[in-house]
C-alpha positions as CSV (number, residue, x, y, z in Angstrom):
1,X,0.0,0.0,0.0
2,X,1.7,3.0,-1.4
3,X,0.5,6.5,-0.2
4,X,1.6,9.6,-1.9
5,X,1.8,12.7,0.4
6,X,1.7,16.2,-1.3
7,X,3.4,19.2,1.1
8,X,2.4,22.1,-0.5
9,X,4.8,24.7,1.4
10,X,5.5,28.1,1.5
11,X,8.3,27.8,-1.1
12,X,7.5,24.7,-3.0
13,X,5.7,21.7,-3.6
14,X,6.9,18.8,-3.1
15,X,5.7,14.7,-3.5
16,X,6.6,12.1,-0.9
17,X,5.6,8.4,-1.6
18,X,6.0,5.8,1.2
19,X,5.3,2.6,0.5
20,X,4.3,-0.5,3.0
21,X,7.6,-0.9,4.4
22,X,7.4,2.5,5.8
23,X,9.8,3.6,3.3
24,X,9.6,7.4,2.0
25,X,11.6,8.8,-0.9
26,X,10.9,12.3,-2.8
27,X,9.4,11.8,-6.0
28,X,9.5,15.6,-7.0
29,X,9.8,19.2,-5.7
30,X,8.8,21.9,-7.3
31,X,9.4,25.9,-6.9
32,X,6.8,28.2,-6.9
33,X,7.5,32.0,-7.3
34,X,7.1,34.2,-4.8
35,X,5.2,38.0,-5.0
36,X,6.7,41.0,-2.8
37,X,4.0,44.1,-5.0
38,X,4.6,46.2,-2.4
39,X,6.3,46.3,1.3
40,X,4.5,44.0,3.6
41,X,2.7,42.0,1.3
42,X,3.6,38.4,0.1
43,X,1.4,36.4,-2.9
44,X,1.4,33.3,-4.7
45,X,-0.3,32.4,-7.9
46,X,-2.8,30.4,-7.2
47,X,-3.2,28.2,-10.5
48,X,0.6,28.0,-10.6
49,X,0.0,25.9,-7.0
50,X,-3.0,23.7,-8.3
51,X,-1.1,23.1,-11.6
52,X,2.5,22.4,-9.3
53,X,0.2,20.1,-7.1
54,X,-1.1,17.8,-10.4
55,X,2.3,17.5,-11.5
56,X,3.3,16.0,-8.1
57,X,0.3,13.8,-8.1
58,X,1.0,13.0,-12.1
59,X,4.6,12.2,-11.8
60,X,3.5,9.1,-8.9
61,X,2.2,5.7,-10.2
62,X,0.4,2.9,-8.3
63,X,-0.3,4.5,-5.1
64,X,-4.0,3.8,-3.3
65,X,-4.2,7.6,-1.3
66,X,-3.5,10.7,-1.5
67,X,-2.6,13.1,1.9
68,X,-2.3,16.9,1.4
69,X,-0.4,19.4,3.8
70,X,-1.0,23.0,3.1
71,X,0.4,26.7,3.8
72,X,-2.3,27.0,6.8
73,X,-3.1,30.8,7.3
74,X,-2.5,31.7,3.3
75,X,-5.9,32.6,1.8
76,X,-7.5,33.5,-1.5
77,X,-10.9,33.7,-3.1
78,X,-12.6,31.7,-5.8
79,X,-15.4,31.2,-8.5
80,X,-17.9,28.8,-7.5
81,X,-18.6,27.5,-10.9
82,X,-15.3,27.9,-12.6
83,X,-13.2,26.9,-9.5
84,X,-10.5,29.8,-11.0
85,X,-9.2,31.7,-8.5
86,X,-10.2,35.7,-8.4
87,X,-7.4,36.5,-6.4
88,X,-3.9,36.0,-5.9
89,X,-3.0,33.8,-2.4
90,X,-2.3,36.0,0.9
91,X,0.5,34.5,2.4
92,X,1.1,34.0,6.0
93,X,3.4,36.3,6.3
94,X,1.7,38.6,4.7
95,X,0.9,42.8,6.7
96,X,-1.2,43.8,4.3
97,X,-4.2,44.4,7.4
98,X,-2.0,45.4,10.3
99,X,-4.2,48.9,10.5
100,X,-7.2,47.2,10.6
101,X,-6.1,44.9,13.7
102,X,-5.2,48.2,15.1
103,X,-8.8,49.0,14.5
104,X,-10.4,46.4,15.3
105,X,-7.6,46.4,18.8
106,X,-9.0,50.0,19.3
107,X,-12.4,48.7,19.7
108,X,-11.6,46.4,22.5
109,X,-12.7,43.3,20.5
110,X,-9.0,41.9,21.0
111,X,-10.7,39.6,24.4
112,X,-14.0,38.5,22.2
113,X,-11.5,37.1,19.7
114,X,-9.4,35.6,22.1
115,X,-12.7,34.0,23.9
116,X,-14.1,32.0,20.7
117,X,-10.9,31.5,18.6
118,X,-8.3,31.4,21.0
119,X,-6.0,33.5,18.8
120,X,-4.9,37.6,19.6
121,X,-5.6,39.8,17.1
122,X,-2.8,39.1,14.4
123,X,-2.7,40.0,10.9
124,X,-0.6,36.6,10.2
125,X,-4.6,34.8,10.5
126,X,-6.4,34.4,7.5
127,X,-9.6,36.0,9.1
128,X,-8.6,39.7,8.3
129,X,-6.8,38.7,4.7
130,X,-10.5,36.9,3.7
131,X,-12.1,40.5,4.8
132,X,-9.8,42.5,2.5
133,X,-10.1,40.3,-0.4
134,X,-14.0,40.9,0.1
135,X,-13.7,44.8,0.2
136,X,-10.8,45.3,-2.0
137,X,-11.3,42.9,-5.0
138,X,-14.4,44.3,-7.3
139,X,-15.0,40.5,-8.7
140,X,-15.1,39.2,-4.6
141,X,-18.0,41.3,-4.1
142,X,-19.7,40.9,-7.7
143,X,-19.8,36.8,-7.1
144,X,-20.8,37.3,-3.4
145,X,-23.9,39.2,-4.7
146,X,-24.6,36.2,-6.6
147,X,-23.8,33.4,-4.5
148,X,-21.1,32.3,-6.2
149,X,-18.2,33.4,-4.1
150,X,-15.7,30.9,-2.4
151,X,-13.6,31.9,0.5
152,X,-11.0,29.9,2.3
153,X,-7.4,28.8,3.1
154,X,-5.7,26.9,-0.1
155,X,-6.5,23.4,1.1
156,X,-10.1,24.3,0.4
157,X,-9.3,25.6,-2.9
158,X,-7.2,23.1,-4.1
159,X,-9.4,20.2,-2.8
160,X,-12.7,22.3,-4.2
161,X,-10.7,22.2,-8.3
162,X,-9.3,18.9,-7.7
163,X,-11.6,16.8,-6.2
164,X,-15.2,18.8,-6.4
165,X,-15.6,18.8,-2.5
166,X,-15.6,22.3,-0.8
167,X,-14.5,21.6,2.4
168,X,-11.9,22.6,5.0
169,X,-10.2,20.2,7.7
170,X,-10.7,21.4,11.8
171,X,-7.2,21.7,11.8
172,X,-7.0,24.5,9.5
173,X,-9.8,26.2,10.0
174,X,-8.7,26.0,13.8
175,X,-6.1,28.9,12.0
176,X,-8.3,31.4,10.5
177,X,-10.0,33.5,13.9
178,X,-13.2,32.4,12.5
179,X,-13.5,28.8,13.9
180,X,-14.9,28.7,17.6
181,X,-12.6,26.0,19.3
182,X,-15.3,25.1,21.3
183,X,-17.8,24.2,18.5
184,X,-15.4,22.8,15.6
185,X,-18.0,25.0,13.8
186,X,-17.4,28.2,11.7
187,X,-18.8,31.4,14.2
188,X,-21.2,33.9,13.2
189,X,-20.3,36.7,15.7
190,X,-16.7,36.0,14.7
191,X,-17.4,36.2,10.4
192,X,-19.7,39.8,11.8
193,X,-16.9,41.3,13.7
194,X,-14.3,40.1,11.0
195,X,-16.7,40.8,7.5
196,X,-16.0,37.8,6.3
197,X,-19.3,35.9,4.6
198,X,-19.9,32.9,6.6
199,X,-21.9,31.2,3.6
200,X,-19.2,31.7,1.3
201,X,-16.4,29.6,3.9
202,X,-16.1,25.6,3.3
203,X,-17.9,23.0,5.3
204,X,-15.4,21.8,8.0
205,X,-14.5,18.5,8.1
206,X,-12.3,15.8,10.3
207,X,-8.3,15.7,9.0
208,X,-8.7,12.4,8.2
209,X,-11.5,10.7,5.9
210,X,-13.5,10.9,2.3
211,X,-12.3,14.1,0.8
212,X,-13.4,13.1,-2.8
213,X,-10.8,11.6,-5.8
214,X,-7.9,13.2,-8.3
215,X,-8.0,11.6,-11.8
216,X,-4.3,11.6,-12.5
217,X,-2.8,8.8,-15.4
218,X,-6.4,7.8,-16.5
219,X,-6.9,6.8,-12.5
220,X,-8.9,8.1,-9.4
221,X,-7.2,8.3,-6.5
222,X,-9.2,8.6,-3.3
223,X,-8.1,11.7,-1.2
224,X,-8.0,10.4,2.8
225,X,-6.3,12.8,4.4
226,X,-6.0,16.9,4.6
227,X,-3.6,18.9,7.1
228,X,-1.9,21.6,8.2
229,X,1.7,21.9,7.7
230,X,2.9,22.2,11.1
231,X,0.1,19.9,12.6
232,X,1.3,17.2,10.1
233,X,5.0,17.7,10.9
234,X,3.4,17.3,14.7
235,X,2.4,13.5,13.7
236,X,5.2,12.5,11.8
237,X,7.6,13.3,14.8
238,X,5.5,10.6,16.6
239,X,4.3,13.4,19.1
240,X,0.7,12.2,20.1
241,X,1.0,12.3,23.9
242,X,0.7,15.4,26.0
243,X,4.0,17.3,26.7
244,X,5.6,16.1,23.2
245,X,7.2,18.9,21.1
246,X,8.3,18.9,17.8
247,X,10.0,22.4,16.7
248,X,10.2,22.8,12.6
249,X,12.7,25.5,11.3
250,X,11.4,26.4,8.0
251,X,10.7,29.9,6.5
252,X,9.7,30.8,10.3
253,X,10.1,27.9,13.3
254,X,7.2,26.8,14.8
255,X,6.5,24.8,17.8
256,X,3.7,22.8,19.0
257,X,3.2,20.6,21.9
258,X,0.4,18.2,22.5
259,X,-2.1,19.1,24.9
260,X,-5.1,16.1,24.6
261,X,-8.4,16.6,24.3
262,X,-8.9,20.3,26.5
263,X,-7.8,23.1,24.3
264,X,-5.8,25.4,26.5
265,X,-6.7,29.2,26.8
266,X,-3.2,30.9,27.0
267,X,-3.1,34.9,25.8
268,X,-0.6,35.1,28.6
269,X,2.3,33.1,27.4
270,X,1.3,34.1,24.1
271,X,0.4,30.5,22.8
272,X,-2.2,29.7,20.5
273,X,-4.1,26.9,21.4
274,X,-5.3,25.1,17.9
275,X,-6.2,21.5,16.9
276,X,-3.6,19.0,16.0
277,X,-5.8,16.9,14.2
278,X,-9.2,15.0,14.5
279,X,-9.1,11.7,13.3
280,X,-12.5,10.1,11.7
281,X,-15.0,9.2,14.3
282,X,-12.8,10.6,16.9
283,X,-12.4,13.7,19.2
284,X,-10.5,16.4,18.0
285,X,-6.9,16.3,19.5
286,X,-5.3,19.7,20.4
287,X,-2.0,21.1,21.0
288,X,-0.4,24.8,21.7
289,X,1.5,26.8,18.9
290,X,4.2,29.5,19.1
291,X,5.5,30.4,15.9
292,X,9.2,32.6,15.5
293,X,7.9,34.2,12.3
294,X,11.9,34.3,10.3
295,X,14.5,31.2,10.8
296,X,15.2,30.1,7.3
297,X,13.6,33.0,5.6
298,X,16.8,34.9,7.7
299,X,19.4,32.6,6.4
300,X,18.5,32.8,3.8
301,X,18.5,36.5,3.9
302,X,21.7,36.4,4.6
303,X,23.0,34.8,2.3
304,X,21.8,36.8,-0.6
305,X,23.8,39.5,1.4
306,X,27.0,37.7,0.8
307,X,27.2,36.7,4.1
308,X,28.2,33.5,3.1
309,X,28.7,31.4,-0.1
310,X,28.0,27.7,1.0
311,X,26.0,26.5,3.8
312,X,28.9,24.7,4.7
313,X,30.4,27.6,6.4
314,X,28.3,27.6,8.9
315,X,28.0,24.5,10.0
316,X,31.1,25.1,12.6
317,X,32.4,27.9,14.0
318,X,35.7,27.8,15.6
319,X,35.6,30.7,18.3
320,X,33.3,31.2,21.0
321,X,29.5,31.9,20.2
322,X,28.8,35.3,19.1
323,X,26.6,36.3,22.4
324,X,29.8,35.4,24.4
325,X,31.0,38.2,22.2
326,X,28.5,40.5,23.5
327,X,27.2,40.1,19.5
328,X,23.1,40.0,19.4
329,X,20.9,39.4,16.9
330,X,16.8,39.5,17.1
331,X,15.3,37.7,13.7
332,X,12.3,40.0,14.0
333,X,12.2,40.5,10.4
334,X,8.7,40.2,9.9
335,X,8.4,40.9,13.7
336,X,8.2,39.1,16.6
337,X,5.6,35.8,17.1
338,X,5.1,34.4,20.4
339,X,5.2,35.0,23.2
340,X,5.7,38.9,22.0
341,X,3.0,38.9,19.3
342,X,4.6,42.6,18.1
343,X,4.2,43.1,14.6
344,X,6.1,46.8,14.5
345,X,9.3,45.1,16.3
346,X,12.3,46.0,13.5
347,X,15.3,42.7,13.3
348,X,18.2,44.0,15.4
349,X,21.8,43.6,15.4
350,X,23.3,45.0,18.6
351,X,27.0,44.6,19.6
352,X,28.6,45.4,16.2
353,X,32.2,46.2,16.5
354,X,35.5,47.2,14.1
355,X,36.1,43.4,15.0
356,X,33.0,42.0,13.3
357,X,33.4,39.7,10.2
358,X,30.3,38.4,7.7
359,X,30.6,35.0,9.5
360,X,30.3,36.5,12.6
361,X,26.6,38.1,11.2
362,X,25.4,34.4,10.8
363,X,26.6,33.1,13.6
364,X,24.6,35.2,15.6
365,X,21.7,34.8,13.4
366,X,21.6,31.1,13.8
367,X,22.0,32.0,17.6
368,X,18.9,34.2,17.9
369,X,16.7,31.8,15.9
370,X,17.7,29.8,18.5
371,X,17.1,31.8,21.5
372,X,13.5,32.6,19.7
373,X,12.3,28.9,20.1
374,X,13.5,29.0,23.5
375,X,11.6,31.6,24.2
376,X,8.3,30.1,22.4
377,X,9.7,26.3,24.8
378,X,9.7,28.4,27.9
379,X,6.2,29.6,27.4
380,X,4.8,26.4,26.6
381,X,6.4,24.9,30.1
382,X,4.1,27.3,31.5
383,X,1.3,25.4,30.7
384,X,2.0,22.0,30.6
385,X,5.2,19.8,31.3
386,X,7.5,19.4,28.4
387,X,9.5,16.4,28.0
388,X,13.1,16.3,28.1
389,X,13.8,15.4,24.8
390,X,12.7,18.2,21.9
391,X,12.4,16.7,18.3
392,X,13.3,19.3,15.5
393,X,13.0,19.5,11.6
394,X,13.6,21.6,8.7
395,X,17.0,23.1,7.3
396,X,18.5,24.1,10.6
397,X,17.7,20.9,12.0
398,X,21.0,19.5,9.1
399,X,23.5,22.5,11.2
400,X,25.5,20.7,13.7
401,X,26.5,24.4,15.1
402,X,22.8,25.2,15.5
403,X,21.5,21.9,16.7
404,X,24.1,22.0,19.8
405,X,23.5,25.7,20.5
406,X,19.9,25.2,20.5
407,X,20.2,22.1,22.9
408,X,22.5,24.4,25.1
409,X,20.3,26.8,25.1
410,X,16.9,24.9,25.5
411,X,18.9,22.4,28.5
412,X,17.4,19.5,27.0
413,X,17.8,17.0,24.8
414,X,17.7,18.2,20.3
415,X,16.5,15.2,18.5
416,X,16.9,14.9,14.8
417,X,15.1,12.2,13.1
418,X,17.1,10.9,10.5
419,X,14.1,11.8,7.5
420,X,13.7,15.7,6.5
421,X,10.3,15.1,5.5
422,X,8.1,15.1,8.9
423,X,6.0,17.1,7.1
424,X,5.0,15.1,4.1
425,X,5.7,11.5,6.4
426,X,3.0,13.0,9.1
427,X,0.5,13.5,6.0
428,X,1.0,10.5,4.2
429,X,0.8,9.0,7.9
430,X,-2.7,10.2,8.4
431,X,-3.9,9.0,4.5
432,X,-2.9,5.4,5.3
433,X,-5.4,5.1,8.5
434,X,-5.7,2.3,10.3
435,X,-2.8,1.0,7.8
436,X,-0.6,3.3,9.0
437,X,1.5,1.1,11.5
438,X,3.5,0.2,8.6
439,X,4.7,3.8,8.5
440,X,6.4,4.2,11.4
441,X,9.8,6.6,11.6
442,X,13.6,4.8,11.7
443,X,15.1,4.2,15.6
444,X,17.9,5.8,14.2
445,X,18.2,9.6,15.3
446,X,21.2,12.4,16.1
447,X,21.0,13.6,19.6
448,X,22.0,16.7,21.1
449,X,22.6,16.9,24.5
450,X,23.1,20.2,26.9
451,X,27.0,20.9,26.9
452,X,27.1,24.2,28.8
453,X,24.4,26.4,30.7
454,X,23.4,29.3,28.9
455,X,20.7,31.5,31.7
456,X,22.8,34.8,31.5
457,X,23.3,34.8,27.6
458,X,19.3,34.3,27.6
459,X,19.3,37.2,29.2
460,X,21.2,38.9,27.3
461,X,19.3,38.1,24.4
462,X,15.8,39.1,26.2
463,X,17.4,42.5,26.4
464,X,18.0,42.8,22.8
465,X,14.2,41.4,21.8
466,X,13.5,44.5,24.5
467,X,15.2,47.5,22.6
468,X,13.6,45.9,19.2
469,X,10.1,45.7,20.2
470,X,7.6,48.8,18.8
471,X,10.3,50.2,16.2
472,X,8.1,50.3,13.7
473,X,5.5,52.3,15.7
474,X,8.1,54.9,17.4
């Protein structure tokens, strides 16, 4: 039984079959391009996605189910009867509506929002991005008049074109400030305070059963499983009982830890509480996210600096850490996530010197990424008891330097599972169903364990998060 798992990321697309022996292997990645049209926004083309995703699925043979991972937040509107999409997709990190959070801030709504969705008042949600589409976007408002208009987060559009159903699974809806976390059900006060049409969202649905079938080489292949990107990371690290954390450093670095079956309520430690996943005929299963919005997306900014050529260079550094060098850097370049939730906090380098070299820059970059998650750990421990052993993903999870900082840093055990795919193995995970004991991950992982105690360099970095916070707004 061979299950083909489509993670359709921020920055690509990409196809991961595993077949019955638990065996995964990347059948094909592609790019997508990526929209800057003016400061603060970020788009995709929406058919370029759907037409990347059939590609993925085109380019796989004999496999019985499909899984799909998507962006989360990102949003976009649709034609009901064409299925062509009317606008482009707002990504995540897109600003586009910090004024009207301010509004809607200035109007005291922030604890009504917090009540229902369990989410602050944050641009990077899709609720305010679905409301600007609707006011900004003359077709929006010419198909809601007739009925026709379809609003939701890309999972919903792509299964909508692909498989004719027009639905949304709990997990992703749990991201949009529309979804009361009570209910599992789309909110009407919430869709009235936000202006988003609550008849044109999708049905919401479990994560895992009957989301339709793709024809793709002259077959149809059932659907069985939709996710959010993080949430399905979440499964494939095998984290399923309360207190397990998985941290993935992509574009940004999110963490979530498994709470059960109570969604907590934590505004406090800026956490958002969110469902991990409801599994057919089951309860939903919920966990706590904090989110560092730029990890990879700052290496990679550094890089196109000149910074550095190979990502070799920075996988050692033969002096002491950069902190120790009184050198700090705060990767609030699209501002700071949890537990600060400041969207007008500026990236900060503090400590620069006649002494400071390029590789110097990076090395402190990889250190404040590091410090963020801490920060996002520490809030989390608030709340419920995290284990001692932290699994991590992504492209910093393949830096040895960064691994054994973070460890250092976190005092606790880094684990790297030995597959980069946690994303794509967690969705294809949830397609195979009660088949999926097959797919279980390799013993085999890389530990990290705490060299050297690191409480006065946190502190040192909590200062610099301190002077960046509100530069945008002074």
């Amino acid at each position: 039984m061979a299950i083909l798992a489509i993670d359709q990321g921020t920055t690509s697309t990409r196809a991961l079959v595993v077949d019955s022996s638990g065996t995964g292997r990347i059948v094909k990645a592609i790019e997508h391009q990526q929209f800057y049209p003016e400061p603060g926004r970020v788009e995709h083309d929406a058919e370029e996605l759907i037409q990347n995703i059939q590609l993925c699925i085109d380019s796989c043979h004999d496999i019985s189910a499909i899984g799909i991972g998507n962006q989360g937040e990102s949003c976009l509107a649709w034609d009901a009867d064409s299925k062509r999409a009317i606008s482009p997709v707002i990504v995540w990190q897109d600003n586009r509506t910090h004024p009207t959070i301010d509004k809607l801030k200035s109007q005291n709504l922030q604890e009504k929002v917090l009540e229902k969705a369990g989410l602050p008042l944050d641009s990077y949600f899709s609720a305010t991005k679905l409301a600007w589409i609707v006011d900004n976007i003359p077709k929006a408002k010419e198909l809601l008049c007739h009925g026709k208009l379809r609003l939701g987060t890309t999972d919903a559009f792509f299964l909508d074109r692909l498989t004719g159903r027009f639905v949304t699974d709990i997990s992703t809806a749990s991201r949009t400030s529309l979804m009361n976390l009570q209910t599992g059900k789309w909110d009407d006060e919430l869709c009235d305070l936000f202006g988003v049409p609550i008849e044109a969202l999708p049905e919401i649905v479990t994560t895992t059963g009957d989301f339709g079938s793709i024809v793709s080489n002259g077959r149809r292949i059932p659907v069985t499983a939709s996710i959010v990107d993080q949430q399905a990371a979440l499964y494939g690290h095998g984290c399923k009982a309360p207190g397990d954390v998985k941290i993935t450093f992509g574009t940004g670095a999110f963490a979530l830890v498994v709470t059960g079956e109570t969604p907590y309520q934590s505004a406090r430690q800026g956490l958002l509480p969110t469902v991990a996943w409801q599994l057919k005929g089951q309860k939903p299963v919920y966990a706590l996210d904090g989110g560092v919005f730029s990890a990879g997306a700052a290496i990679n900014w550094a890089k196109s600096l000149g910074l550095f050529k190979t990502y070799d260079q920075i996988h050692q550094f033969k002096n002491t850490s950069a902190i120790e060098k009184n050198l700090v850097f705060v990767p609030a370049l699209s501002g700071l996530g949890c537990p600060h939730w400041d969207k007008t906090a500026g990236g900060l380098w503090i400590g620069l010197s006649l002494d400071t070299q390029p590789l110097d820059l990076v090395q402190s970059i990889l250190e404040g990424i590091a410090f963020r998650a801490v920060e996002v750990i520490t809030s989390m421990n608030q709340l419920i008891t995290i284990k001692d052993e932290i699994s991590i993903d992504g492209g910093l999870a393949a830096n040895p330097y960064f691994c054994q900082f973070l460890a250092d840093a976190l005092s606790r055990q880094v684990v790297v599972p030995p597959s980069t795919e946690l994303t794509a193995f967690g969705t294809a995970q949830l397609a195979a169903g009660c088949h999926n004991d097959h797919f279980l991950m390799p013993a085999s992982v890389q530990r990290y364990r705490p060299q050297k105690e690191s409480h006065q360099q946190l502190e040192k970095f909590k200062n610099a998060v301190n002077r960046s916070t509100q530069w945008l707004a002074s």
